[in-house]
C-alpha positions in Angstrom: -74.8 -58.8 -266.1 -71.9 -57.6 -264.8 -69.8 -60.3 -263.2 -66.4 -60.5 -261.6 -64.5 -63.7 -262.0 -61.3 -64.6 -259.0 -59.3 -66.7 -260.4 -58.9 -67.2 -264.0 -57.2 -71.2 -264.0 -59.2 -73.8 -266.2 -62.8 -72.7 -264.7 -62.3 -69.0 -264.5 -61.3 -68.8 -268.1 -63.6 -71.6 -269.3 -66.4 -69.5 -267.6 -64.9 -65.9 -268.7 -64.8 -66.7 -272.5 -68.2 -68.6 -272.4 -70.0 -65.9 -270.7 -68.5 -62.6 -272.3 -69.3 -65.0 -275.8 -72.9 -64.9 -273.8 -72.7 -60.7 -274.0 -72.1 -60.1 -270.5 -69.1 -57.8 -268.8 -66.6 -60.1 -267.4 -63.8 -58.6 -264.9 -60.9 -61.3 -264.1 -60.2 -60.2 -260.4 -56.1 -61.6 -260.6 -53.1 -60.4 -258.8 -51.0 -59.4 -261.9 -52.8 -57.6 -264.4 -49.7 -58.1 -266.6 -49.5 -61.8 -266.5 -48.7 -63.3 -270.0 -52.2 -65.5 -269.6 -54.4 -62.7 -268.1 -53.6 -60.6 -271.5 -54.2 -63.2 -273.9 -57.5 -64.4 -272.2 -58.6 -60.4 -272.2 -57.4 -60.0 -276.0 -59.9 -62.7 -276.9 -62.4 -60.5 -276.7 -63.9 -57.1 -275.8 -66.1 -58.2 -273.0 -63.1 -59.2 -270.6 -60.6 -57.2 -269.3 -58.5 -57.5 -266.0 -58.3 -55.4 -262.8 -57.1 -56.2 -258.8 -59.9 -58.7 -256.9 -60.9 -56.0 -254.5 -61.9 -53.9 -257.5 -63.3 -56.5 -259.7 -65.5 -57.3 -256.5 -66.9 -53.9 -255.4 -67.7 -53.2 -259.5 -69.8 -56.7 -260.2 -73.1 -57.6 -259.6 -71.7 -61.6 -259.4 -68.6 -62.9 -258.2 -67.9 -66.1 -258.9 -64.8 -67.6 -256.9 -62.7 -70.6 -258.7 -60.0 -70.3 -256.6 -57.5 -72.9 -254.8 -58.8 -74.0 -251.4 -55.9 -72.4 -249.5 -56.4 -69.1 -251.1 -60.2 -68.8 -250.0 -60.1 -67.1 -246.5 -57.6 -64.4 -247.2 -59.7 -63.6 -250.7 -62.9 -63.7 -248.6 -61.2 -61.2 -246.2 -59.8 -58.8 -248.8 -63.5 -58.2 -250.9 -64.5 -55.4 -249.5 -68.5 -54.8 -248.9 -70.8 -57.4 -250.6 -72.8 -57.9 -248.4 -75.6 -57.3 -250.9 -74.0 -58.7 -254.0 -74.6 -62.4 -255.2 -71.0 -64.9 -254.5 -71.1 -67.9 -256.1 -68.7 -70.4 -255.0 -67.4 -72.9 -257.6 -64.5 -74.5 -255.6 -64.6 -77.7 -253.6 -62.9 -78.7 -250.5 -62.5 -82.1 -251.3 -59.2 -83.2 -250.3 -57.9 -79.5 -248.0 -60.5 -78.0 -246.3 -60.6 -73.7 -246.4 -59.2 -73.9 -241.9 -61.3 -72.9 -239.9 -64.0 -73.2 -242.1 -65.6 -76.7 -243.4 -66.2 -75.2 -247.2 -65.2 -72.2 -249.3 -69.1 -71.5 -249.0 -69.3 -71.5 -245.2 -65.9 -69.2 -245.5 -67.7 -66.5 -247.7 -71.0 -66.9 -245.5 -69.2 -65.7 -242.3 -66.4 -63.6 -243.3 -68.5 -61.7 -245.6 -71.5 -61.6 -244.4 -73.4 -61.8 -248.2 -76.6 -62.9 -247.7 -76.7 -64.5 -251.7 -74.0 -67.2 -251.6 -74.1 -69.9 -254.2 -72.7 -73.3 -254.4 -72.5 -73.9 -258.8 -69.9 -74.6 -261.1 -68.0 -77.0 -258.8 -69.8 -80.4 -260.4 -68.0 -81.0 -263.8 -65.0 -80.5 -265.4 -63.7 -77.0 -267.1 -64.1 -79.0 -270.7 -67.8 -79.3 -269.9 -67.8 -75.5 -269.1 -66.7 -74.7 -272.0 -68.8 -76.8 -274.0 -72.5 -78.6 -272.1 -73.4 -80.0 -275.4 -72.9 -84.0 -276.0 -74.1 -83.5 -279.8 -77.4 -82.6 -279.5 -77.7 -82.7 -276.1 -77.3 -80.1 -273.7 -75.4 -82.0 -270.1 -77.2 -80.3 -266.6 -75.6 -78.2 -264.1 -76.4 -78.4 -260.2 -76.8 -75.1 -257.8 -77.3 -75.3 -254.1 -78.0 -72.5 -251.8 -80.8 -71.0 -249.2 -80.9 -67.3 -251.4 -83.7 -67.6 -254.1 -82.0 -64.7 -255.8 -78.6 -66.2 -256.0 -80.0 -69.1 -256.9 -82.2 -67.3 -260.1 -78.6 -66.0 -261.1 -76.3 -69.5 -261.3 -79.2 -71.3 -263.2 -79.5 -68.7 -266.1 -75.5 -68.1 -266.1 -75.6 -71.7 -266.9 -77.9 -71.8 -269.5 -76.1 -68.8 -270.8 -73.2 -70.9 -271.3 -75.4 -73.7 -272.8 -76.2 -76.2 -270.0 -79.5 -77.5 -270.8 -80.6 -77.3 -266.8 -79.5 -76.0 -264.0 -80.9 -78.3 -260.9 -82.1 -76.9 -257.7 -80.2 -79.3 -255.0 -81.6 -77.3 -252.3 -80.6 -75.0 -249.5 -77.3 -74.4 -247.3 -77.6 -77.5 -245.7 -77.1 -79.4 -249.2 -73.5 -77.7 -249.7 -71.6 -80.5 -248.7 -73.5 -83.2 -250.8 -73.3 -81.0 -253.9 -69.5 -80.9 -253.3 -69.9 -85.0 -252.9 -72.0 -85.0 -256.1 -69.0 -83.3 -257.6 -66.6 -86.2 -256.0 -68.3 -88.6 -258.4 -67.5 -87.0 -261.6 -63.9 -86.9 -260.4 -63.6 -90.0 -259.4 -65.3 -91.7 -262.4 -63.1 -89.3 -265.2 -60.0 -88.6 -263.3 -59.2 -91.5 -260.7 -60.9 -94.4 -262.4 -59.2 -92.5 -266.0 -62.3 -92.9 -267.8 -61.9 -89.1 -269.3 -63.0 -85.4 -268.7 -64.9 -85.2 -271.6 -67.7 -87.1 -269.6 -71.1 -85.8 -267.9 -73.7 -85.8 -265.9 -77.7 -85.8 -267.7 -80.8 -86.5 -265.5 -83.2 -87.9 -267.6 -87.4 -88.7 -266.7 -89.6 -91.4 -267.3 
């Protein structure tokens, strides 16, 4: 796949390197091709390279967003057509919400007007991202979304990367509690300081 990442912070590189490791093209959508950070991340290997967000976004197939909250609506205005392309949105809008909109989701839904948004990505820590293996187990990831096609695409980019499963949390209307499912694993490793290298398995009787 071909798949443009904006924003290339903790997830956005975590998710570059694992998934141009995985074989597929990766184009960081940045501001300053020239940033000391973009060019090492693009030197580490020849599936990466670096190019402005409007062109990373009209080349891709995927466009995965792992941006700050307050940069989400101008980015969502500036991406050009995609209506048909598949956006997943890894951000959360826990503590600043994306004004006017309630998510970075519900921002790319209505300024864009792509019919395959996907919430993924936005549960776990960028450590997990880039490594979903406890020993020998593989931790899960968690998509939610109302597109069956954007939905196909998240779960096996995340078992490209290694995740063991990606879980179906359901449609648009389960956007929000994915985003409060992702509340829990910040609150357990980061506020109650019991470590980022922690995650989430569902397991069956």
């Amino acid at each position: 796949m071909k798949i443009a990442i904006i924003g290339a912070g903790n997830v956005g590189g975590a998710l570059a390197q694992g998934w141009a490791k995985a074989g597929h093209s990766v184009i960081l959508g940045v501001r300053d091709v020239t940033n000391k950070e973009i060019t090492t991340l693009v030197a580490s290997s020849k599936n990466l390279r670096a190019t402005s967000v409007s062109e990373a976004a009209r080349e891709a197939e995927i466009i995965l967003v792992a941006l700050p909250i307050p940069a989400v609506v101008e980015v969502a205005k500036n991406l050009g057509e995609v209506k048909d392309k598949i956006i997943i949105d890894a951000t959360n809008a826990a503590f600043q919400k994306p004004t006017p909109f309630t998510t970075a989701f519900e921002a790319f839904k209505t300024l864009t007007r792509c019919e395959h948004v996907v919430k993924c990505f936005n549960s776990t820590g960028f450590e997990n991202m880039e490594n979903p293996q406890y020993g020998a187990i593989g931790i899960d990831m968690f998509v939610a979304s109302s597109s069956a096609k954007g939905k196909q695409a998240a779960s096996q980019l995340a078992k490209d990367l290694g995740f063991a499963e990606c879980y179906d949390f359901g449609g648009d209307d389960k956007v929000q509690l994915l985003e409060h499912f992702a509340m829990a694993w910040i609150n357990l490793a980061i506020i109650q300081k019991q470590g980022r290298n922690m995650a989430f398995k569902l397991i069956r009787r």
